[in-house]
C-alpha positions in Angstrom: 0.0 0.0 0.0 1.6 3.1 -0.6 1.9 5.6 2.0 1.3 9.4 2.2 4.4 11.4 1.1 4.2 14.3 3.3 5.2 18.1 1.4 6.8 21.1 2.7 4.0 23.1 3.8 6.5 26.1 3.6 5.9 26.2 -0.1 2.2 26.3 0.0 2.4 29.4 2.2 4.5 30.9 -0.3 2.7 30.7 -3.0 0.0 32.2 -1.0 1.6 34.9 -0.3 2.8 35.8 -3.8 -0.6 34.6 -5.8 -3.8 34.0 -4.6 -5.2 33.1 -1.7 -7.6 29.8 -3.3 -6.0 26.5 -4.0 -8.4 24.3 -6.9 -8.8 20.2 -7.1 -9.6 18.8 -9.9 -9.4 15.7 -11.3 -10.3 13.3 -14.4 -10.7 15.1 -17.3 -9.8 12.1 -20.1 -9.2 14.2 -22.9 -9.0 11.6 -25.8 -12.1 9.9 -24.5 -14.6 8.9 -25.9 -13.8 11.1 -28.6 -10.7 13.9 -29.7 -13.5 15.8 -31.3 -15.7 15.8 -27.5 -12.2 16.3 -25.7 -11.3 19.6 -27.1 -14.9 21.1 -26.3 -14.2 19.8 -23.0 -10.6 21.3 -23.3 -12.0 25.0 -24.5 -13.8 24.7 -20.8 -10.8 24.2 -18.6 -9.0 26.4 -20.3 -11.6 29.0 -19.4 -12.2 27.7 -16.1 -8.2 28.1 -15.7 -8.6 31.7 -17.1 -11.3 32.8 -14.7 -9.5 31.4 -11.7 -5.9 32.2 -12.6 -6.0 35.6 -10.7 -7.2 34.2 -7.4 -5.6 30.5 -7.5 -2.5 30.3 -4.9 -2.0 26.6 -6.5 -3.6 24.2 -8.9 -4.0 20.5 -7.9 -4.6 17.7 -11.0 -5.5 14.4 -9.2 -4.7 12.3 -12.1 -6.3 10.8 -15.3 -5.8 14.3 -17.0 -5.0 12.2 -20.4 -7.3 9.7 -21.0 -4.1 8.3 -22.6 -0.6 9.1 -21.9 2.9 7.5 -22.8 6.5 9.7 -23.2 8.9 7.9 -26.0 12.3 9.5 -26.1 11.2 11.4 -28.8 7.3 11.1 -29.2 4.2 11.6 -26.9 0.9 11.3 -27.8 -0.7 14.4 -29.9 -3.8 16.6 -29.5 -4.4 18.7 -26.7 -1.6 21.0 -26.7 -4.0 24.1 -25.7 -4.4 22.9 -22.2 -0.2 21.8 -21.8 0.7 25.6 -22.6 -1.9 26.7 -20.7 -0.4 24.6 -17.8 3.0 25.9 -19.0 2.2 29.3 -18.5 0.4 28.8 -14.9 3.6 27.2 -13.6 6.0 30.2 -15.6 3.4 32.5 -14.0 4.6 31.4 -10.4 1.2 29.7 -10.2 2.3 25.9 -8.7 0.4 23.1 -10.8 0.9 19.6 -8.8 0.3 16.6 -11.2 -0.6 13.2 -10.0 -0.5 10.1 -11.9 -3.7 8.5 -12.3 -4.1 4.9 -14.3 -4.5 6.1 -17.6 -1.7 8.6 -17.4 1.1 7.2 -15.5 3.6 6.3 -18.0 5.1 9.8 -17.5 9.3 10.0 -17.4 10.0 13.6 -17.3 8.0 15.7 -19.8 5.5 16.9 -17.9 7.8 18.5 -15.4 10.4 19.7 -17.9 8.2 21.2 -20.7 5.4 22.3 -18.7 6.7 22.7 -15.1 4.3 20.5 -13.2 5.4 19.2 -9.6 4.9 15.6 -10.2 3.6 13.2 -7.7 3.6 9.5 -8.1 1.9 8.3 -4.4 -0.7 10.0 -2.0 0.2 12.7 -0.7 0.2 14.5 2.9 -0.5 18.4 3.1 -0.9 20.9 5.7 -3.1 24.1 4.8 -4.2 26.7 7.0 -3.8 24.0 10.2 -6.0 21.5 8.3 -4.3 18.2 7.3 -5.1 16.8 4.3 -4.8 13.9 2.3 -4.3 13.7 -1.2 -4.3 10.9 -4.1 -6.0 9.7 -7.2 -7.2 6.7 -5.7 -6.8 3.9 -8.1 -6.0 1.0 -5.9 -7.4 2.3 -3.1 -9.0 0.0 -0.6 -10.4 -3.5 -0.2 -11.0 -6.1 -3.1 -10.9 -5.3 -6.8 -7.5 -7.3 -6.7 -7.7 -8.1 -10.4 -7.4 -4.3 -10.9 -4.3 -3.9 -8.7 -2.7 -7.1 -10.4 -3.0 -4.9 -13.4 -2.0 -2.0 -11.8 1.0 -3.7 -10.5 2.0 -4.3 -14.3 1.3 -1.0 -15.5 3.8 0.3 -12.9 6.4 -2.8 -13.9 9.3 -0.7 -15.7 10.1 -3.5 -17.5 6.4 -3.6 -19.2 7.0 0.1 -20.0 10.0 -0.9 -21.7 8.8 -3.9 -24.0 5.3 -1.5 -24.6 8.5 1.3 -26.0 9.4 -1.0 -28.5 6.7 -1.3 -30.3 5.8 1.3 -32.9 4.1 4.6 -31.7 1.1 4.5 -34.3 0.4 0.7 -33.2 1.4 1.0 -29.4 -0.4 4.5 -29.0 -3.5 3.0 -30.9 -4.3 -0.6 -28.9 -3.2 1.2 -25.4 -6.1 4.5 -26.7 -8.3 1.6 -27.8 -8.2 0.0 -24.0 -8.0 2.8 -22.2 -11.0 4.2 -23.8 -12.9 0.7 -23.2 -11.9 0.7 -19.6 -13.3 4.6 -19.2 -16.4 4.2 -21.3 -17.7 0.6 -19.0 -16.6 2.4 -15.2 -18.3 5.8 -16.5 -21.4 4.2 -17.2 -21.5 3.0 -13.7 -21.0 6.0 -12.4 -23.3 8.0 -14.4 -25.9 5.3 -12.8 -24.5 6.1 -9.4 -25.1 10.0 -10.1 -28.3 9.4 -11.4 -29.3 7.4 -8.2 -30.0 4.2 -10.4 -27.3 2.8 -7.8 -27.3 5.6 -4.9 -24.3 6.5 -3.0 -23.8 4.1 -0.3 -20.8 3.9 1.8 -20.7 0.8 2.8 -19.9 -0.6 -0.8 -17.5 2.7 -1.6 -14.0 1.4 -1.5 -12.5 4.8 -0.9 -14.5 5.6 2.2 -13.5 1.9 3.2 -9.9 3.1 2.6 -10.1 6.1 4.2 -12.1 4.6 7.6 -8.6 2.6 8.2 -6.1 6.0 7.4 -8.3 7.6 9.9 -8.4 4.6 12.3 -4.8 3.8 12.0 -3.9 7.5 12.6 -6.0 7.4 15.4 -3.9 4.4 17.0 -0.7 6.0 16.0 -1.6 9.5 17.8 -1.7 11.2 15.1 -4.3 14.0 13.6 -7.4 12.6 12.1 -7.2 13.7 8.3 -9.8 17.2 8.0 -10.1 16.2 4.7 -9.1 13.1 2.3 -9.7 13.9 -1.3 -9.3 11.6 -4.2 -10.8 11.3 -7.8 -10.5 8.6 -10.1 -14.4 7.1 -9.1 -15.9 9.7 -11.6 -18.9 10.4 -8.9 -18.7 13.6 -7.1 -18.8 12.6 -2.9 -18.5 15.1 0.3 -19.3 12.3 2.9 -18.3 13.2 6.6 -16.8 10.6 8.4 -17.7 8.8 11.3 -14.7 9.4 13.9 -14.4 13.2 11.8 -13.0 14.2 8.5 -14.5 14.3 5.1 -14.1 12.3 2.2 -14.1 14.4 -0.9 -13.9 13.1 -4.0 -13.6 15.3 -7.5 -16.1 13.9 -9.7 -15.2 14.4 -13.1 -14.9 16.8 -16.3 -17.1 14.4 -18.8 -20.7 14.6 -16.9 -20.3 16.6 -14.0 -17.4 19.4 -14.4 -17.0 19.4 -10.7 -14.1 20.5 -9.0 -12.6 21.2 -5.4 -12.1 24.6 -3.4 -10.0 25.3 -0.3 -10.3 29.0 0.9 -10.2 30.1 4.8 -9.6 26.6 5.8 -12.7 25.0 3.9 -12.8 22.9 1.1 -16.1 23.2 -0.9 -17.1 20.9 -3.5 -18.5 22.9 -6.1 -19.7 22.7 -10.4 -18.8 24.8 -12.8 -20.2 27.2 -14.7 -22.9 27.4 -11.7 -20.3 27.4 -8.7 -23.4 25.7 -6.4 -22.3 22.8 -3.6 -22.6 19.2 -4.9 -21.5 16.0 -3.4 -23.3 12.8 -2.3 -23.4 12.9 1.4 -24.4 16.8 1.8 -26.4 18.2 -1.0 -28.1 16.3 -3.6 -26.8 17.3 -6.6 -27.4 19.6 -8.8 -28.7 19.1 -12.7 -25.7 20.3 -14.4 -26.4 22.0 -17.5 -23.6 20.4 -20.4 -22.7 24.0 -22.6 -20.7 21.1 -24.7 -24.2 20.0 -26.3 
């Protein structure tokens, strides 16, 4: 299981100081799925959410699955969506921080990313510390009890020596089977969520892995004498959750940018779980959610 890394809180002050005083979540966008064409409508929006919040935002947190595909050759990465890397680019040459997680559709990252665009890369959950509340942050693939035939293939993603044979092969057939998976994959777990929003299959905790998962961080921390977690945010489950927790805490997680456009908002110590364009409270567990109204039609 991996554990929390925990970051220089020093940094985050900083950055407060200089920029803004709001730090944004977000988390699964999948551009490239289902279609390039439906990803850069989706990509226009982020690129104006990014521009309305740029002026305000202390930091930017991506929570993985940005890409709905994502592999760096030594000389080749997969095309299309440029708009939002230079937008990225000129956050971070702005002095705005953008923190990158890898999610499971884009973790074959090896350096791009933080070269060419400046992100602040994270590989495994990460520990913060804002405004006295401590958080916890990850994409949460492989999160929790069960679903081992997941983590098997998770385990294989992350073999280097699977990255390497997958390098060999040509880009345009290599690029095209692991886009043909991926897309499978995203298209069969965000029909179940799209239930699960819909209340076909309401939000229950009891069969939610990640509030299974993080029941034992907050138990274990407990036993340890350590803080509870104010907040433990994750995306990755495409269904947008602000569930308290039973000893305290809150688990949080993103939603998505295919069907909800949700994202997170920590100001003054509070995280809010809000949509966009409207900016109203969402989240299975508080409010029931909102009908979101898709400009992308």
């Amino acid at each position: 299981m991996d554990e929390p890394r925990i970051k220089d809180t020093l940094m985050t002050t900083a950055s407060m100081a200089l920029n803004g005083s709001v730090i944004y979540l977000l988390s699964d966008f999948h551009l490239g799925s289902p279609t390039v064409e439906t990803s850069h409508e989706r990509e226009q929006l982020l690129l104006k959410f990014f521009d309305e919040t740029a002026s305000n935002a202390s930091s930017y947190y991506l929570l993985g699955d940005v890409f709905d595909f994502w592999f760096e050759l030594k000389h080749a990465i997969p095309k299309h969506f440029v708009r939002l890397q230079g937008c990225i680019a000129r956050l971070s040459d702005r002095g705005i921080p953008v923190h990158y997680f890898t999610g499971n559709h884009d973790l074959w990252t090896f350096g791009y990313l933080e070269s060419e665009l400046g992100v602040i890369l994270h590989r495994h959950p990460l520990e913060v510390e804002w405004n006295g509340k401590h958080i916890l942050l990850a994409h949460g693939d492989g999160k929790g009890p069960k679903d081992f035939g997941f983590k098997r293939l998770r385990h294989i993603f992350h073999s280097p020596w699977c990255q390497r044979m997958f390098s060999w092969l040509h880009p345009n057939l290599s690029f095209a089977l692991a886009q043909y998976f991926s897309r499978s994959s995203r298209l069969a777990q965000l029909s179940t969520a799209t239930a699960e929003s819909k209340e076909i299959n309401p939000f229950d905790p009891n069969k939610e892995w990640l509030y299974q998962y993080c029941l034992r961080q907050q138990t274990r921390r407990k036993q340890s004498g350590l803080p509870l977690y104010d907040y433990m945010v994750f995306g990755h489950r495409h269904l947008p959750v602000y569930c308290t927790l039973p000893e305290g805490g809150v688990y949080v997680n993103l939603g998505d940018w295919i069907t909800h456009f949700t994202y997170g908002c920590f100001e003054n110590g509070q995280l809010e779980l809000l949509t966009y364009p409207e900016n109203l409270p969402t989240g299975h567990g508080r409010h029931p959610r909102p009908t979101l109204k898709n400009n992308l039609s």
